[in-house]
C-alpha positions as CSV (number, residue, x, y, z in Angstrom):
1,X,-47.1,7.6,40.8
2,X,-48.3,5.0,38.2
3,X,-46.5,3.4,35.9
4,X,-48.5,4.6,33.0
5,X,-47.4,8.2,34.5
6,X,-44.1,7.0,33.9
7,X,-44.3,6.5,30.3
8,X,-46.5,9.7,30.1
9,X,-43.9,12.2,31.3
10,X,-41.0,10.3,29.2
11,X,-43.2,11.1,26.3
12,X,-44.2,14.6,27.5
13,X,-40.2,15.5,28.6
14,X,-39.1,13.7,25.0
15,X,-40.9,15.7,23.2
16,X,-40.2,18.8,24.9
17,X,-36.5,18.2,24.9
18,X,-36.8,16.9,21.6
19,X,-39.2,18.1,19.3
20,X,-37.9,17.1,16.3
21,X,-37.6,13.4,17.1
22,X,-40.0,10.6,16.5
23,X,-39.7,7.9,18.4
24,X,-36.8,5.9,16.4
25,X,-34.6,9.1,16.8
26,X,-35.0,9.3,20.2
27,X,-35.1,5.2,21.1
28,X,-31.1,5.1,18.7
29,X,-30.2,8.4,21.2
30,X,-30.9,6.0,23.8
31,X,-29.6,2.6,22.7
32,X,-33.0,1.0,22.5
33,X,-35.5,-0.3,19.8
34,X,-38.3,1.7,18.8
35,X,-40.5,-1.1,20.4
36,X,-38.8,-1.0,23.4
37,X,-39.1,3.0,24.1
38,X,-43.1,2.2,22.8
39,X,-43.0,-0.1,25.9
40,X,-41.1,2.6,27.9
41,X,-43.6,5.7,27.1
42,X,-46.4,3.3,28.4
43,X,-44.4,2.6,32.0
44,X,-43.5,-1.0,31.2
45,X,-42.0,-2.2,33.8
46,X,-40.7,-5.2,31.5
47,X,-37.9,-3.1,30.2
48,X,-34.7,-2.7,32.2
49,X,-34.7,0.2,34.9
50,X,-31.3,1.0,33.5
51,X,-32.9,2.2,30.0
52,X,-35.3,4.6,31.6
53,X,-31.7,6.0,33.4
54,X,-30.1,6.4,29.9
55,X,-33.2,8.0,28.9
56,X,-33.0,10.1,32.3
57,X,-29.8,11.2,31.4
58,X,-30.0,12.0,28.2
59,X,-33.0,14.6,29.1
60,X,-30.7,16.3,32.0
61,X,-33.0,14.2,34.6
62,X,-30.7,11.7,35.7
63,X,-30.5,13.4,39.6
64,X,-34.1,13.2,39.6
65,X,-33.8,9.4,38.9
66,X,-31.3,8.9,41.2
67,X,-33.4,10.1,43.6
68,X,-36.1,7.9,43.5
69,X,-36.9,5.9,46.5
70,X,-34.4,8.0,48.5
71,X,-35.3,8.3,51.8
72,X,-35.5,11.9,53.2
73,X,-33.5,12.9,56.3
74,X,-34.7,13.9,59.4
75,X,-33.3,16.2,62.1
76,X,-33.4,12.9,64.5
77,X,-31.5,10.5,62.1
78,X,-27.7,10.2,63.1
């Protein structure tokens, strides 16, 4: 995945789970600057991975965040 699809499906999920929010609504939910989730919706990697979490979180996503770079196991691992 791209960055860039990063910041599109935050936007995309954000407005879904969201609808009424613009984007200083949803950057207070988060604890962030409406800059800063502009920088997040466009998969800038300049803002801390712990804000995309909260943001994660807050859209019921957080176990699919956790899982990222989680290696799957295998039948042969001990």
């Amino acid at each position: 995945m791209k960055l860039s699809q990063l910041g599109s499906n935050l936007k995309d999920s954000r407005k879904r789970r969201f609808p009424a929010d613009n984007l200083a609504t949803f950057a207070i939910r988060i604890g962030v600057s409406r800059a800063t989730l502009q920088k997040m919706e466009q998969g800038d990697l300049s803002v801390a991975t712990e804000k995309y979490y909260q943001a994660a979180k807050l859209l019921g996503m957080e176990q699919q965040f956790e899982g990222l770079l989680q290696m799957p196991r295998s039948l042969f691992d001990d």
